[in-house]
C-alpha positions in Angstrom: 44.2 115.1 85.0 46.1 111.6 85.8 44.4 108.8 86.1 45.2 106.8 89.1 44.9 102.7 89.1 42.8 101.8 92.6 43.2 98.4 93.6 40.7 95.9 93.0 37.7 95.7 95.6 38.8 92.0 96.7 42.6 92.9 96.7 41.8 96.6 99.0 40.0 94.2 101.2 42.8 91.7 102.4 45.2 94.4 102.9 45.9 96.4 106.0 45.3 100.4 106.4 49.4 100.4 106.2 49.5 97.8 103.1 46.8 100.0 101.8 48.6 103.0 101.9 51.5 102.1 100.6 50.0 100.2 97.7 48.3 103.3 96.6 51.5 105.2 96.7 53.4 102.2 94.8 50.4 102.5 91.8 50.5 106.3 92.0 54.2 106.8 91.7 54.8 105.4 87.6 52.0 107.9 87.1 51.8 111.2 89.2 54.4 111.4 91.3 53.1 114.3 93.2 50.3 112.1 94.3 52.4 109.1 95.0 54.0 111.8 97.8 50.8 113.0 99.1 50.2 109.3 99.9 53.2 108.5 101.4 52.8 111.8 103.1 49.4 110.4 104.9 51.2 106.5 105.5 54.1 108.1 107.6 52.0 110.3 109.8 49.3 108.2 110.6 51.7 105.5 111.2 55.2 106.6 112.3 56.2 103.3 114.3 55.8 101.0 111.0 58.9 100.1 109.2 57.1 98.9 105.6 55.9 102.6 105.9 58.9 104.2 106.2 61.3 102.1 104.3 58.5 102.3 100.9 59.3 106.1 101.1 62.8 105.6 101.4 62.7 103.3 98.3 60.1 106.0 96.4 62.3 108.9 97.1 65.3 106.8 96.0 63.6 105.8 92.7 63.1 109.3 92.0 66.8 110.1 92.3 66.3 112.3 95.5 68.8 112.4 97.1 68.7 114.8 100.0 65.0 113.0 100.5 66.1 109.6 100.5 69.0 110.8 103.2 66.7 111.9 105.7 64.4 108.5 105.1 67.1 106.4 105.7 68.0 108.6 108.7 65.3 107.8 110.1 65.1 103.9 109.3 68.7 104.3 111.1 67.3 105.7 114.3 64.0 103.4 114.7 64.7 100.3 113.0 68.7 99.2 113.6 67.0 94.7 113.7 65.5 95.1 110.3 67.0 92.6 108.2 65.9 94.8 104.8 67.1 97.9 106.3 70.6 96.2 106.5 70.8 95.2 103.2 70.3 99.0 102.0 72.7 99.5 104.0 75.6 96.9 103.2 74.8 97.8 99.5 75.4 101.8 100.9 78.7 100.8 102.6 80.1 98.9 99.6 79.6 101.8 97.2 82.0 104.0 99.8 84.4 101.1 99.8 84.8 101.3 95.6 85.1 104.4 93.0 82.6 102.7 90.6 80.5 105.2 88.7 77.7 103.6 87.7 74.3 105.4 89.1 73.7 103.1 91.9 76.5 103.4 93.9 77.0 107.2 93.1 73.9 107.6 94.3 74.0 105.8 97.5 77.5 107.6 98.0 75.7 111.0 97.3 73.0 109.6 100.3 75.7 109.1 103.2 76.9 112.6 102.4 74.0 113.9 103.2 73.4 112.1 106.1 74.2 114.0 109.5 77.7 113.7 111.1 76.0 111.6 113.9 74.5 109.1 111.3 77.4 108.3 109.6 79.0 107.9 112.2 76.1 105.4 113.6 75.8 103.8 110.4 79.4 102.7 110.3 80.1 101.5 113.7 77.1 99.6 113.8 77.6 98.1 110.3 81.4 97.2 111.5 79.9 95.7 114.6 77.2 93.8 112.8 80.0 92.0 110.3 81.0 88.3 110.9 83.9 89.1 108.5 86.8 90.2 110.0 88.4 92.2 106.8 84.7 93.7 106.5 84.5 95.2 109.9 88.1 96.3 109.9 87.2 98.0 106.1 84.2 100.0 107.9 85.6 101.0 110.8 88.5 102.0 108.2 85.9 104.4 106.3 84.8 105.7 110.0 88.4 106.9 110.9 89.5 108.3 107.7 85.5 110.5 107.5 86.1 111.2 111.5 89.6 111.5 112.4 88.8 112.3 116.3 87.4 108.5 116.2 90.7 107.4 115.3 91.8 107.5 119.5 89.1 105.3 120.5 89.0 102.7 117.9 92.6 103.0 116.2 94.4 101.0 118.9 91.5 98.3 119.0 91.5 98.1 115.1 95.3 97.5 115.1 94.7 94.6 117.9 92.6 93.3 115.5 94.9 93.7 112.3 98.0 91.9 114.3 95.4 89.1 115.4 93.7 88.5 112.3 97.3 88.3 110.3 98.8 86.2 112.9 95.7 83.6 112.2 95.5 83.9 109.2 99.3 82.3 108.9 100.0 84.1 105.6 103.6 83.1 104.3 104.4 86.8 102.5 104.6 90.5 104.3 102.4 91.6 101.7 98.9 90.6 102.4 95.4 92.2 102.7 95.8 92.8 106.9 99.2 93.8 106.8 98.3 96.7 103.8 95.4 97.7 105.5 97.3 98.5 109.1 100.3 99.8 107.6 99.3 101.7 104.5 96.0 103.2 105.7 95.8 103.2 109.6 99.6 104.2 110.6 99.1 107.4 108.9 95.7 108.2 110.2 97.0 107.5 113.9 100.3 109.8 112.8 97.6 112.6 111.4 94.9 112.1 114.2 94.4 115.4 115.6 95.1 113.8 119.3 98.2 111.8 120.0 96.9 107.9 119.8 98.0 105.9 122.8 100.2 102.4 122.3 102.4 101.0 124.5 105.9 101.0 123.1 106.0 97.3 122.5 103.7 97.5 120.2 105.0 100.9 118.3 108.0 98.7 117.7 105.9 95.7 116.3 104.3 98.1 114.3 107.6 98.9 112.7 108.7 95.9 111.6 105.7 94.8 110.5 105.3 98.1 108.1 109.5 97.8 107.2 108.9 94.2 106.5 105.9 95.3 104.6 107.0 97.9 102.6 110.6 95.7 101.3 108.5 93.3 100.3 107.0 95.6 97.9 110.2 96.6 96.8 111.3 93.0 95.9 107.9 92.1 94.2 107.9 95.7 92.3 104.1 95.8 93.4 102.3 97.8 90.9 99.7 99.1 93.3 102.8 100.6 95.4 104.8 102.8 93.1 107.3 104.8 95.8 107.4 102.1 98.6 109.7 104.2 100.1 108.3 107.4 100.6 105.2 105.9 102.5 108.3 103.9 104.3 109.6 107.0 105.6 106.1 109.0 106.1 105.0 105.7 108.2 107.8 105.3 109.9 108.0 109.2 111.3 104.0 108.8 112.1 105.2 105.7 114.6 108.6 107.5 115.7 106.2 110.7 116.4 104.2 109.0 118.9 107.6 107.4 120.2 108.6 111.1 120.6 112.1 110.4 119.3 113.0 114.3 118.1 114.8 112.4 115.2 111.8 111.6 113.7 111.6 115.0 111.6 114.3 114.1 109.7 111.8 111.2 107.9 109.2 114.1 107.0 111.8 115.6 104.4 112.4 114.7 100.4 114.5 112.5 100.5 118.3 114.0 99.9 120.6 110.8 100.9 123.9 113.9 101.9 120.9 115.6 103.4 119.4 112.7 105.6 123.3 111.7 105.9 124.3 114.5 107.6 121.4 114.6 110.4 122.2 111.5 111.3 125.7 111.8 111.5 125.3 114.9 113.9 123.3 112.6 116.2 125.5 109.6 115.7 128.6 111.8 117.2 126.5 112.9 119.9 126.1 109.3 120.9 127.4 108.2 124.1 128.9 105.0 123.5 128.3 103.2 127.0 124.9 104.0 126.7 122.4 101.0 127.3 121.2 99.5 124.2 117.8 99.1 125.3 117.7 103.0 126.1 115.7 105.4 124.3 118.1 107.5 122.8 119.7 104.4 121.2 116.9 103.0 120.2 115.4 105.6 118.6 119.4 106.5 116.4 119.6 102.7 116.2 115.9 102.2 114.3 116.8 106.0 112.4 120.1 104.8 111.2 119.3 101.3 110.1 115.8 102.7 107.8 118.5 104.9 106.4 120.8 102.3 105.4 118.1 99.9 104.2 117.5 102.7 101.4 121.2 103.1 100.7 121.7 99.5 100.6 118.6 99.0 98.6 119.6 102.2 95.9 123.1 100.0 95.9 121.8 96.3 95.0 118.9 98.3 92.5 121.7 100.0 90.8 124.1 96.8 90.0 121.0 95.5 88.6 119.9 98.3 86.9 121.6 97.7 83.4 121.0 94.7 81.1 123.2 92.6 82.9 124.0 92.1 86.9 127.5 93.5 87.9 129.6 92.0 90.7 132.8 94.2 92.4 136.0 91.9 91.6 139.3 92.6 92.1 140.7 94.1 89.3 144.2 94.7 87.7 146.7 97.9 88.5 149.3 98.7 85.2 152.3 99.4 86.5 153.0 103.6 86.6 154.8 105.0 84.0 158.4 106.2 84.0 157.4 109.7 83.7 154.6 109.6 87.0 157.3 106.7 88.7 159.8 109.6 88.5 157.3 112.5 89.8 158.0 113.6 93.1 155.3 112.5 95.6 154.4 116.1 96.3 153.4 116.9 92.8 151.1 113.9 91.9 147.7 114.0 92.2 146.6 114.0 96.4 144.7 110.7 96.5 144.7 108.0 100.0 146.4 105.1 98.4 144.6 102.8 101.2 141.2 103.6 99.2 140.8 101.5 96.4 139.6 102.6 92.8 136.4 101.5 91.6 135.4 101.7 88.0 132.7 100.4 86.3 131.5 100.4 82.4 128.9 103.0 81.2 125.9 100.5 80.2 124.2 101.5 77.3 121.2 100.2 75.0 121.5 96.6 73.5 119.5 94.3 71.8 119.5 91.4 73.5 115.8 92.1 74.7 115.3 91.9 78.1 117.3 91.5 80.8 118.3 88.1 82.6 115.8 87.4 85.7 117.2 88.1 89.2 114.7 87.1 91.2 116.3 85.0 93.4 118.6 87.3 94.3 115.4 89.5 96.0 116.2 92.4 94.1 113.9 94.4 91.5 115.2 94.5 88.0 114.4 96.9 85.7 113.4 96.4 82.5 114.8 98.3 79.7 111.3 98.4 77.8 110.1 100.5 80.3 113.3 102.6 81.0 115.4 105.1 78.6 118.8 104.5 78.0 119.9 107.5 79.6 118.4 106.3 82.7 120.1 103.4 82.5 123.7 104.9 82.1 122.7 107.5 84.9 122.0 104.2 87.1 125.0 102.6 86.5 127.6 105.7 86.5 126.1 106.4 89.9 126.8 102.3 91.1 130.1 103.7 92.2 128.3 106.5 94.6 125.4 104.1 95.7 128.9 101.9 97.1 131.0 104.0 98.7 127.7 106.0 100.6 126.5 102.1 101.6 130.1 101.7 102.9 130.2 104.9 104.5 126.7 104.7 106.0 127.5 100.7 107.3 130.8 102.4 108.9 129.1 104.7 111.1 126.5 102.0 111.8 129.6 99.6 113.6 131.8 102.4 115.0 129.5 102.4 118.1 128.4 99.1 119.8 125.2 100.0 121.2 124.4 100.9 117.6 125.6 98.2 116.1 123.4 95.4 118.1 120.2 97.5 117.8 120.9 97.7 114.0 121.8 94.2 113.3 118.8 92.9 115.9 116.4 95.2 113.5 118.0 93.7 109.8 117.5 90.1 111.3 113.9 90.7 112.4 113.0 92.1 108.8 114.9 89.1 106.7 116.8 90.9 104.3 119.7 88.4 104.1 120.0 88.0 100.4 120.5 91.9 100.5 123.3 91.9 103.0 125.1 88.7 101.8 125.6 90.3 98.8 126.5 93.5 100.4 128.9 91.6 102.9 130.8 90.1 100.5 131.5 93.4 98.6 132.6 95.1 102.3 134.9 92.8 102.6 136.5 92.9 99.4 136.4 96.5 99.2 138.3 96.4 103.0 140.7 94.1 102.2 139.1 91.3 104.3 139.8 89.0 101.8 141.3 86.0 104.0 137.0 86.1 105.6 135.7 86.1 102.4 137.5 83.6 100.4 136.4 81.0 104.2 133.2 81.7 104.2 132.7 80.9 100.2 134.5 77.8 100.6 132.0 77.1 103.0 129.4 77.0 99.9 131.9 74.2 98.3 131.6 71.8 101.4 129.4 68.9 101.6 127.3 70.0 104.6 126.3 72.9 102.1 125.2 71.3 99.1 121.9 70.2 98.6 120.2 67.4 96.2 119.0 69.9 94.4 121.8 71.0 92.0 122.8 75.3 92.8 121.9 77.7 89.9 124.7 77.9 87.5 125.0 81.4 87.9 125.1 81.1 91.6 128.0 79.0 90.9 129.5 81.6 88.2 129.4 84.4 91.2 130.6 82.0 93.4 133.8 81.6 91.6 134.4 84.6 90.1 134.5 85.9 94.0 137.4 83.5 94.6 139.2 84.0 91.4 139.1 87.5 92.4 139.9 86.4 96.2 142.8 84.3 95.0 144.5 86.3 92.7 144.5 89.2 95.8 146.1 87.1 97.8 148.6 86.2 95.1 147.4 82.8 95.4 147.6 82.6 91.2 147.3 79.1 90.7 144.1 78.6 92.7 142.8 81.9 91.2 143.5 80.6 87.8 141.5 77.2 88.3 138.3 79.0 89.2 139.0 81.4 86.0 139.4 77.7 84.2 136.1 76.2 85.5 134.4 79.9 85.0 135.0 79.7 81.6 133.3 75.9 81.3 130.2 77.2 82.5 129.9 80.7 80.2 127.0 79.2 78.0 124.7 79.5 81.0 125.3 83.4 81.0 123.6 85.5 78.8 125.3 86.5 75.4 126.5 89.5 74.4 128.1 92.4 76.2 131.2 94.2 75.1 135.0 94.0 76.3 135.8 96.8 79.4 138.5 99.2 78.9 138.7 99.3 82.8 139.8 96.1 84.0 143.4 97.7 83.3 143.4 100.5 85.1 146.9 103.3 86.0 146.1 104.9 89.6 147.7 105.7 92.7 145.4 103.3 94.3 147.3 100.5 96.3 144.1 98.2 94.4 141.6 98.4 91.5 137.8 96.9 92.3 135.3 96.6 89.0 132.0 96.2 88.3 132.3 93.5 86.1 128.8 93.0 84.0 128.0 89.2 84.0 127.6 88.7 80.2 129.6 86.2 78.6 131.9 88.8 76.8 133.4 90.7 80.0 133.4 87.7 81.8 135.5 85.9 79.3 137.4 88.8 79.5 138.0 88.7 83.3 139.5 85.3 83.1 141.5 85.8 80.3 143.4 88.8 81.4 143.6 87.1 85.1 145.2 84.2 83.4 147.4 86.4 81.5 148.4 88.3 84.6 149.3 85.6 86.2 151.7 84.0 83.4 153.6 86.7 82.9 154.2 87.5 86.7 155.3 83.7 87.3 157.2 83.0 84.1 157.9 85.7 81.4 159.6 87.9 84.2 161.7 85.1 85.5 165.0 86.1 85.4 167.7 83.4 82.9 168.1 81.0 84.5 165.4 80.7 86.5 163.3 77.6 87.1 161.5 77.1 84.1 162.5 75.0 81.5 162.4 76.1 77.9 159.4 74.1 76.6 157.4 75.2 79.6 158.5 79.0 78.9 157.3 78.3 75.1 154.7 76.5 76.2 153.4 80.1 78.0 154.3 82.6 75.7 152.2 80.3 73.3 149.3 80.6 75.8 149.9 84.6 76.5 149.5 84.7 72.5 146.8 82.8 72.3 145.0 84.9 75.1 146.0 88.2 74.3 144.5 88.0 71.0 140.5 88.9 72.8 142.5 92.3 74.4 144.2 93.3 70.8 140.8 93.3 69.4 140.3 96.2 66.9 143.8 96.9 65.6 143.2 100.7 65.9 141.6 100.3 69.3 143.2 97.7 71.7 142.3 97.3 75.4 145.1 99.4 77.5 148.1 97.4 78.0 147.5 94.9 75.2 150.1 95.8 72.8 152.7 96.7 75.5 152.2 93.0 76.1 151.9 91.8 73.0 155.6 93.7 72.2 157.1 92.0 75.3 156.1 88.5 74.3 157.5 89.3 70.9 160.3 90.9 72.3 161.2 87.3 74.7 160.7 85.3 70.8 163.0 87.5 69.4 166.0 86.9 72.2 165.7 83.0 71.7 166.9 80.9 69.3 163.9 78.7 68.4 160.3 78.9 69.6 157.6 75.8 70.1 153.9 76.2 70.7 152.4 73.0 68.6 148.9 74.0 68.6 150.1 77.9 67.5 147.8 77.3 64.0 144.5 75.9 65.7 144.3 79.0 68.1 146.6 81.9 67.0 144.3 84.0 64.1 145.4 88.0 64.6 147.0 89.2 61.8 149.4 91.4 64.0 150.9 88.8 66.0 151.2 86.4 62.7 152.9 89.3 60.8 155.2 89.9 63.6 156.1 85.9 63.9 156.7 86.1 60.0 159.5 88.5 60.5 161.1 87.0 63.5 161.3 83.5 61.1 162.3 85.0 57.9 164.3 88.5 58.7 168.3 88.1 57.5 170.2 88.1 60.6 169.5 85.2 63.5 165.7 84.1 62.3 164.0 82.7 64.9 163.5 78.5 64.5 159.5 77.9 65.0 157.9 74.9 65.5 154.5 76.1 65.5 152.1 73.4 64.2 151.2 69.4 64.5 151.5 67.3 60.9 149.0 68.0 58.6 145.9 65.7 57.9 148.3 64.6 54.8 151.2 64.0 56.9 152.5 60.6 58.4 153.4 61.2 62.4 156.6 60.1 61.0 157.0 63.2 58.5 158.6 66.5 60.0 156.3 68.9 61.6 155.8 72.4 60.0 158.7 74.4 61.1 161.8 76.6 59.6 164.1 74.5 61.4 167.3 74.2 59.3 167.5 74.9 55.7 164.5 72.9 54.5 163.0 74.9 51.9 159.7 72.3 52.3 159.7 73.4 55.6 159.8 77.1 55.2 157.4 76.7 52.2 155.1 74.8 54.7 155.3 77.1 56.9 154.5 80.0 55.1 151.8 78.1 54.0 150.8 77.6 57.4 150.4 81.4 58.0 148.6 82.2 55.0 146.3 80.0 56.4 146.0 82.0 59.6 145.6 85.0 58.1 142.9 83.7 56.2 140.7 83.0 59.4 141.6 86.6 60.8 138.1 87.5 60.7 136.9 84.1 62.5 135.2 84.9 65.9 137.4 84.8 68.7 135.4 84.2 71.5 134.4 80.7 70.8 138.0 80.2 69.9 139.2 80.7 73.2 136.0 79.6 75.0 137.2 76.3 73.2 141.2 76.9 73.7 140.6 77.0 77.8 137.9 74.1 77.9 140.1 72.1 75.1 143.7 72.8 75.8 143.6 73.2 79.7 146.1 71.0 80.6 148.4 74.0 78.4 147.5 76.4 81.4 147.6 73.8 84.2 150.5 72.4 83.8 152.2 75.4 84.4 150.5 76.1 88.0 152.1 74.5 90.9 150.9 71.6 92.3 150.9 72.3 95.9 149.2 75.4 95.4 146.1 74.1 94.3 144.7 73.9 97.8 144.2 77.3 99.3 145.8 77.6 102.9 144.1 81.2 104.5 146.8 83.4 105.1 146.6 84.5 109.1 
């Protein structure tokens, strides 16, 4: 038989018949537990009303891991004694374990107690607890817990929790969207007020507040890439038809689907058309398309800007270069060429594919996520960017419908400037206008950037700058304002070390269509880029001087002077011999073909920049073939020559000369396999007064064309 310890004489005599009682069960319990519960047994029925009764056989049952005992205990301790300052801390210890998933034994246990607790007591147990807190988040966590465990309650305390939520964000004066108020209203209550099993009052007003606050919200998450929100929008969407439900706008349903952009696309049309035009803007029906269609376009938008920075490098739409038909396809009948409306312009872009230039360049100040090719296949990455051209044109298409209707129009554009997603639409803006041929709008409001009221102290991101003028280069050179385009190719290519290396040459920036225009995605690496401007500056030398009629107004050194150049440039689009960008060799043979009619050619810095072995070969047999050779002048006096001495030329019969000169080109050959890149990096920072001499003065200074 046990042995129970009874308290010493002295000890049994200070202590009251309760104290007694208790004691005795406290001494019994380590020992014969069974006892220890007869004890308690006698404590709580001769004395019901005492709360160190009842609470000692809350924390005896507990201790002996009973958990459908220690519910009914505490129960009771909930009904009789709410002021007990003990009793609360069981029970702020209880409501913590429901707030977390930890699984050590104490809080599983005390989560296993307040499911077994009747409906009525949880219920009790968690209003009173929210009432008690002093903490604001606390209180709005427990009531929280109530709703989700009862969603009747969610009708009489949703629309006072989400008074409190606004209120306690508002004081609170936090700077981002994304804070702990803002995620509790619009991630847990919205859709427990969309679920509630009766419709949850608001007044409008506040349904629209609600919106923004949870759009807002949710974009923010988007731009951060918030780990703890995975598919911002689906809960977008599912929160957004909770509030639109209870706004009972029948457009709402649309919202509850997967999403299916040609799917949600065509819904909306179908409402759009039915739209009366003169209706009021501040009506329901508008409303309702207005909030509908601008949610919709946020994603489109947002799969757009994700997509151009999907790859290893950021692409930007430019305007891009159209070869000429050939004779065969100039020669076809309309009626049998391909059907395509010439007032839509192509749009090409470069499959990306894996590199190793580690990650990608940060775009964080453009407020877009990136996405880092560590954590993404290359296959997903060429499936994001050969879809860049889709994400556009459905963006466009989506942005058309939103401003063929006024009413439309305002509530969209009031909604975008509410939820601060300019860096989004700038970008977006300036690719509408391109892509429309408002090109006049967008080269004035990027000057703007260039005026003094715009510049800060603090100095603009280089690659701001790059963007900046590879917009108006692109701009200009629309606009057939070529000189001006040419300078912002010339101060482009200044600023190239700032972008990041690598990148490979596009075999789409030449492009045969029946497109009036050609827009690319250009990737901003240093190799496309450098690309882009050389083939711009190219462009616009052979439109403004190698197709001159004779006797037009160039002089002879100034036509040398840009052949030379063309050569020079060309040499990045030759490339690989057995695979040259399109067009490069039909321009290569025209250049060589305008040598060949003349009777001398000089280009004086020909041997520091001119290293392709096809183009040298080709000048060797213009200078020694039989019949008429060609008279070059084609390098400054060596390092062992007196500026008196001749240059290096086959002028005349000179055998020194012709020696020297063959010399000269053995010497190019020889540097064949030098990098080119850095050559004419270095040629158009170097020699630019080669390129600029040829623009026209008075064209510097671009005049908008009305």
């Amino acid at each position: 038989m046990p042995v129970t310890m009874v308290p010493a004489l002295d000890e049994a005599q200070i202590l009251s018949d309760e104290d007694y009682l208790v004691l005795r069960a406290k001494q019994a319990f380590m020992v014969d537990p069974h006892a220890a519960k007869a004890w308690m047994l006698t404590a709580k029925t001769l004395y019901p009303n005492n709360f160190a009764v009842q609470f000692e056989a809350y924390n005896i049952v507990k201790s002996a891991k009973n958990v459908r005992e220690a519910a009914k205990c505490l129960e009771t301790l909930l009904q009789q004694f709410q002021e007990d300052a003990e009793l609360w801390n069981e029970v702020e210890a209880l409501t913590r374990a429901l707030r977390s998933d930890c699984p050590d034994p104490e809080p599983s246990f005390l989560r296993a107690v307040f499911a077994h607790l009747s409906t009525d007591a949880q219920q009790q147990l968690l209003q009173v607890t929210a009432d008690r807190s002093k903490d604001t988040m606390e209180h709005c966590r427990l009531l929280m817990i109530l709703l989700s465990r009862f969603p009747h309650a969610v009708v009489k305390h949703g629309p006072r929790l989400v008074d409190t939520l606004l209120s306690a964000e508002k004081h609170s004066h936090f700077q981002v969207a994304n804070n702990c108020y803002r995620k509790l209203l619009v991630c847990e209550l919205v859709p427990l007020m969309g679920a509630s099993p009766v419709p949850v009052e608001l007044p409008p007003r506040q349904l629209y507040r609600l919106m923004h606050k949870m759009i807002e919200y949710y974009l923010s998450c988007l731009t951060s890439q918030d780990p703890n929100e995975p598919d911002p929008w689906e809960k977008l969407f599912l929160g957004f038809r909770s509030l639109a439900t209870m706004l009972n706008w029948d457009i709402a349903s649309v919202f509850g689907q997967p999403w299916g952009r040609e799917i949600y696309w065509q819904q909306i049309l179908e409402k759009h058309e039915h739209l009366h035009p003169s209706l009021d803007p501040e009506s329901h029906e508008v409303r309702q398309h207005s909030y509908c269609t601008g949610i919709f376009f946020l994603r489109c938008l947002h799969e757009y800007i994700s997509s151009i920075h999907s790859g290893d490098h950021q692409l930007l739409l430019l305007e891009s270069f159209v070869m000429p038909p050939s004779e065969r396809e100039a020669a076809e009948p309309p009626s049998k060429r391909r059907k395509h409306d010439e007032t839509v312009p192509l749009v090409t872009v470069d499959l990306v594919t894996a590199t190793s230039t580690g990650n990608p360049p940060s775009n964080s100040s453009a407020g877009v996520p990136n996405s880092n090719p560590s954590t993404s296949s290359g296959r997903d990455r060429i499936n994001s960017t050969t879809s860049v051209v889709t994400n556009l044109t459905a963006t466009l298409r989506c942005w058309t419908m939103v401003n063929s209707k006024e009413p439309v129009q305002r509530g969209v554009t009031k909604l975008l400037q509410l939820l601060n997603v300019d860096k989004w639409l700038s970008l977006f803006h300036q690719d509408v206008q391109l892509y429309r041929g408002e090109v006049n709008e967008l080269v004035n409001s990027l000057l703007q950037m260039d005026s003094p009221d715009n510049q800060s102290s603090n100095a603009v991101p280089m690659n701001s700058t790059i963007v900046k003028n590879l917009r108006l280069a692109s701009a200009f050179f629309y606009l057939r304002q070529l000189p001006a385009a040419v300078d912002r190719a010339l101060q482009i290519v200044g600023m190239l070390s700032s972008l990041p290396s690598g990148g490979t040459l596009s075999p789409n920036l030449l492009k045969q269509t029946h497109a009036q225009r050609h827009l690319h995605l250009l990737s901003l690496s240093r190799t496309p880029v450098l690309q882009y401007c050389v083939h711009l500056i190219l462009s616009t030398l052979q439109q403004h001087f190698v197709s001159q009629p004779p006797g037009g107004g160039a002089t002879t050194t100034e036509l040398d002077m840009c052949v030379g150049n063309m050569l020079v440039l060309i040499q990045l689009e030759l490339g690989d011999a057995e695979q040259p960008m399109p067009g490069a060799l039909e321009l290569m043979s025209k250049l060589v073909s305008h040598i060949r009619t003349r009777p001398s050619f000089s280009y004086p810095i020909f041997t520091n920049y001119i290293i392709n072995t096809d183009i040298l070969e080709e000048i060797m047999h213009l200078a020694i073939r039989q019949e008429n050779p060609v008279v070059f002048e084609i390098a400054p006096p060596s390092s062992t020559q007196l500026t008196s001495q001749r240059r290096i030329s086959t002028r005349g019969v000179d055998k020194g000369a012709k020696e020297d000169f063959k010399s000269a080109m053995r010497r190019q050959i020889a540097r064949s396999f030098e990098p080119l890149e850095p050559l004419l990096i270095k040629f158009l920072t170097s020699e630019q007064d080669y390129v600029r001499r040829l623009l026209w003065p008075q064209a510097k200074t671009y005049v908008p064309r009305m």
